[in-house]
N, C-alpha and C positions, 0 to 999 in steps of 0.2 A: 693323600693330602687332607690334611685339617678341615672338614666345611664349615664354612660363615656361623656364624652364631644365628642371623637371621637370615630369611632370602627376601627379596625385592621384587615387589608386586609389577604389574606392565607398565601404569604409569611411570615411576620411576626409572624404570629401563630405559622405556621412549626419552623421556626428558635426559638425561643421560647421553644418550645416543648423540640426539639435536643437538644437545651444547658441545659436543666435544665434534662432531664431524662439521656441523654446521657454523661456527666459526670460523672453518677456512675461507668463509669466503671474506673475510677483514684481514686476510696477509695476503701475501704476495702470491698467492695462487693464479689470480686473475693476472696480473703481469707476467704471468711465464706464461700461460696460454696463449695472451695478446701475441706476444712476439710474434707467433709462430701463425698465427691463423686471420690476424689483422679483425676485420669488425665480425666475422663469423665466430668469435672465439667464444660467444654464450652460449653454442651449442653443445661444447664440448661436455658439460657436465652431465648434458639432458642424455648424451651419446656413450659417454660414460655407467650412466646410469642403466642404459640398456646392455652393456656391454659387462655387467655385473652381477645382471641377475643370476645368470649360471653359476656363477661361483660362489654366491650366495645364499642361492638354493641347495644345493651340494653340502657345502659347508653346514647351512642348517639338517639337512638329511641326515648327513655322517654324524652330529656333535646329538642328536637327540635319539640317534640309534641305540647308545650307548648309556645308561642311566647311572648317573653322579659320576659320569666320565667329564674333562674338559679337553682343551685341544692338544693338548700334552700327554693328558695321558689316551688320548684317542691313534696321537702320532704312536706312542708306546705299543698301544694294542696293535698296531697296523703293522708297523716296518721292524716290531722286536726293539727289544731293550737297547742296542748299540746304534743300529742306523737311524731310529727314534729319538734318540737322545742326539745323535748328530744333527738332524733336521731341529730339532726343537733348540738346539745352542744358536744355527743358520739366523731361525727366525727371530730368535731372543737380541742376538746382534743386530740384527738390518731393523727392531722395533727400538734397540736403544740409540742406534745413530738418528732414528727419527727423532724420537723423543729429546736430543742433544743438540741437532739442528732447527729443529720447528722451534724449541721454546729460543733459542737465540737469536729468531728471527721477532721473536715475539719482545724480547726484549730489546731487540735495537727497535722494532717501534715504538716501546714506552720512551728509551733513552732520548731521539732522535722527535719525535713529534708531543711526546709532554714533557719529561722531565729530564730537560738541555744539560745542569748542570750537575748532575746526578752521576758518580762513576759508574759502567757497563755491571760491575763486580756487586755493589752494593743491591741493583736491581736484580740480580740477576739472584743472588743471597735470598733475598728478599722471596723471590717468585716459588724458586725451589723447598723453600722451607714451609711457607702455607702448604707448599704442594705435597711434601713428606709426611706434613703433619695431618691433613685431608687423609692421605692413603692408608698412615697407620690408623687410623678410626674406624676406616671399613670398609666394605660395600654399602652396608644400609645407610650410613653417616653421607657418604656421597652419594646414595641415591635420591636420600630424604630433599635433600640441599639443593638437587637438581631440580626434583620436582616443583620446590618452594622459589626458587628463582627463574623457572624457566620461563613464565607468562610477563616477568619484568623485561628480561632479554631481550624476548622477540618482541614485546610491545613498542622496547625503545627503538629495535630494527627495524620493523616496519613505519615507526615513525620518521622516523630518517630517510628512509627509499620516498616515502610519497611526500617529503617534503622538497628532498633534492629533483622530482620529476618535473618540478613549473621553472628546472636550472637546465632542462637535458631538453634534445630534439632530435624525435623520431626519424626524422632524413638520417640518423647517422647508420642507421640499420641497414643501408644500403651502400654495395650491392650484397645482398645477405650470404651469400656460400662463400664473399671473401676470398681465397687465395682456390677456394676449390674445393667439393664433395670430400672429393679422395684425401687430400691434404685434413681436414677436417676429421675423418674416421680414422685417419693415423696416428693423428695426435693426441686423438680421444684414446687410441691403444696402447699406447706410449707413457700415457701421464695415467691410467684406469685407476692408480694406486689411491684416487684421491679419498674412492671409499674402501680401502685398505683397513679399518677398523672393523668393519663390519667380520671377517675375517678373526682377528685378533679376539672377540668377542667371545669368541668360544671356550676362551680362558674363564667366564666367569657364568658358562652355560649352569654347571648346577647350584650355584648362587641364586640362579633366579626360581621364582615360584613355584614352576612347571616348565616342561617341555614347552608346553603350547604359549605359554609366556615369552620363551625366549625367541620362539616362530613367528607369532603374532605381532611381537612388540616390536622385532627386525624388521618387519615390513612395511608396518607402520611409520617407523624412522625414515626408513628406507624413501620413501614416498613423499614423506613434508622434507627430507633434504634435497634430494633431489629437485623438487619443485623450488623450491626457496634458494639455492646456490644459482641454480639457472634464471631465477626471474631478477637477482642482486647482481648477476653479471652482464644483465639486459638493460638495469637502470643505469650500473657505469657506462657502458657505451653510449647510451643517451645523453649524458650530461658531460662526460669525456672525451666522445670519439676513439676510435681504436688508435688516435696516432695523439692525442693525447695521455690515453692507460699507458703508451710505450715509454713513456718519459716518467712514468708515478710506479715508485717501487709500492706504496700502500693505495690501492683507490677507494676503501672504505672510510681510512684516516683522512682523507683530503677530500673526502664526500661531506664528512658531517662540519667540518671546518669549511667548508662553502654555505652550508645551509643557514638562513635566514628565517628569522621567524618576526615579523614587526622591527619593532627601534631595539630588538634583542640582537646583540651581536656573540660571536664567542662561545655559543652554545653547546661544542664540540664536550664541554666539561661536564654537560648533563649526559650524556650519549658514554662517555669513556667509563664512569665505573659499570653500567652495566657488560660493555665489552670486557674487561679488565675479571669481573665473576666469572663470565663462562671464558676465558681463558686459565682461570686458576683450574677450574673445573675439569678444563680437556686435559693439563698434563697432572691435574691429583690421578685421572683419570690411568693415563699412561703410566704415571709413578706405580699406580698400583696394579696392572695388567704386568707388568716388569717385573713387581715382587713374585706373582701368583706362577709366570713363568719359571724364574728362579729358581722358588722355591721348590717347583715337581722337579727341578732338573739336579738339584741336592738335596732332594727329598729330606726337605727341612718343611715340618707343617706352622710352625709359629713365620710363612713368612711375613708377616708384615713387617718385620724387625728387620727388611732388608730395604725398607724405603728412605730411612736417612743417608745411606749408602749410594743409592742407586743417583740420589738426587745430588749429593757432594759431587759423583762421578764427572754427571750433568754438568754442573758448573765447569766443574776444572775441565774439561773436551770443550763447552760451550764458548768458552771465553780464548781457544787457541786460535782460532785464525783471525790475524792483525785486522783485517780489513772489512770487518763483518758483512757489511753493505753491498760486499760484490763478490767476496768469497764464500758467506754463507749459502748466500742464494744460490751460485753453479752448482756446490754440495748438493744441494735440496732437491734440484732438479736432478741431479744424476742417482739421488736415493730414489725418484718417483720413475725412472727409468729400470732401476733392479727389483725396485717392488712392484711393479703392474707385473713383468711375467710369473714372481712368484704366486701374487693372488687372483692369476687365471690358470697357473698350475695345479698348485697344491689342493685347493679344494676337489677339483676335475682326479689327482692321482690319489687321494683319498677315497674317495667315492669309487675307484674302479678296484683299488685295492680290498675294501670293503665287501664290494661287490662280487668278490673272486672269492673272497672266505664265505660268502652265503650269509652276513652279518646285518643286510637288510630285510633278506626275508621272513621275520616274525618283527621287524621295526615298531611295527604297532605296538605290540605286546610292552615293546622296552620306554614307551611313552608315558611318561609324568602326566596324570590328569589337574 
């Protein structure tokens, strides 16, 4: 496969990482937790995240054993050209119904809480196409972009949570384990997929600068997501109650649309374009993790020529089911139900398969300094 013209130093990775993992927590994440776990349901990420590290670690062992290997051609090296190439279509699938479902969740909230009169098609045109056109430009183009917007992002994020805090009350935290310990760990097992990217990532392993770039800079993400998903699902229960989230299919959108700042009303409009960039961001991000796919699996190296494609796909599947509002979302949930066991598998059956060919023991040697 073709490599990048340039690679992408750690800051960019990280930033990168944050915007596309860390914006789940402004969709509808946090209401499908709710349902199930009632006011315990901000632990799930924290529980999640623990529940990650293994695959994560693994995942980086195996993808940096291997030098100017990615996850595709690692699946290649491991299970042979046929059963390699069959896994690697598996996973190319189950990342494009994400990518199909997620952003059309993403667009029923532009449609439905900014722009009322606006056709589902037109936004939807609209989203895909920045996003095509993001992905054909590169790696380095969306890395540079990440880094240069990501202190706007979070700035406007965290302004928002300690704004909406003098709106929330701390009684709602109780009784804190909710429906129950056990119920809590299930669900955190159940839904694990949420850091499912971090996985996927390994498509763009020798893109980045070094091994230890792509080690470092994982865990790093790894760390401020984890912390920041679980502390933005601790302030909606505060200000919501867990039996108000049950009624709010968006609790970020209906957070900043509460918040008050003086005789300032309306504010929500300052808040929405920096959401709206690291949404472009997460699926230029996908669009282009899809082509890099792709492309090893018809060992085509120009893929990027497969992002206007991939993104039309998107629309036309995004915009089939009539009822977006309550048929996307069971979709969504039933993809984070087949992707948590494949991303507490696959990294775990790589790693032993690996480890059966004797391919980690000189791992050092095959290390990018």
């Amino acid at each position: 496969m073709e490599q990048s013209r340039g690679k992408i130093e750690i800051r960019e990775y990280v930033a990168l990482l944050i915007l596309v993992v860390g914006v789940k927590l402004s969709d509808d994440t946090p209401s499908i937790l709710v349902e199930y776990l009632d006011n315990a349901y901000w632990m799930a990420p924290l529980l999640m995240g623990i529940e990650s590290i293994i695959p994560i670690y693994l995942t980086i062992k195996v993808i940096t054993a291997y030098k100017n290997k990615n996850l595709h051609d690692v699946l290649l090296h491991l299970f042979g050209k046929f059963i390699g190439t069959v896994l690697s279509c598996i996973l190319l699938l189950a990342f494009f119904i994400g990518l199909t479902y997620d952003s059309a969740i993403y667009v029923d909230i532009i449609g439905t809480m900014y722009f009322t009169q606006t056709p589902y098609l037109i936004i939807y045109t609209v989203l895909m196409a920045v996003c095509a056109y993001g992905a054909k430009k590169g790696l380095e183009h969306i890395g540079s972009v990440s880094w240069l917007v990501l202190f706007y992002v979070k700035f406007s994020l965290l302004i928002a949570l300690l704004l909406a805090l003098k709106e929330g009350s701390f009684s709602f935290i109780y009784p804190i384990l909710g429906p129950g310990s056990l119920e809590v760990i299930k669900r955190s097992t159940t839904h694990v997929s949420l850091f499912v990217e971090f996985f996927f990532m390994g498509l763009i392993a020798p893109y980045l600068a070094s091994a230890k770039t792509f080690k470092k800079g994982t865990w790093i993400a790894f760390v401020i997501i984890v912390i920041e998903i679980t502390l933005a699902f601790l302030i909606y229960l505060f200000v919501f109650d867990y039996e108000g989230l049950k009624m709010l299919d968006y609790p970020y959108q209906e957070l900043i649309r509460l918040i008050r700042l003086g005789f300032l009303t309306n504010i929500e409009t300052f808040f929405f374009p920096f959401w709206i960039i690291a949404s472009f961001i997460r699926f230029t991000v996908y669009v282009y993790l899809i082509s890099v796919f792709l492309g090893g699996i018809c060992n085509i190296k120009n893929f990027e020529f497969f992002t206007p494609t991939i993104a039309t796909l998107a629309v036309i599947f995004g915009l089939g089911p009539e009822a977006p509002t309550f048929t996307v979302f069971k979709i969504r949930e039933v993809l984070l139900h087949i992707l948590s066991p494949m991303f507490l598998v696959f990294p775990c059956l790589m790693w032993l398969i690996a480890k059966i060919r004797g391919d980690l023991k000189h791992e050092e040697t095959n290390h990018n300094n």
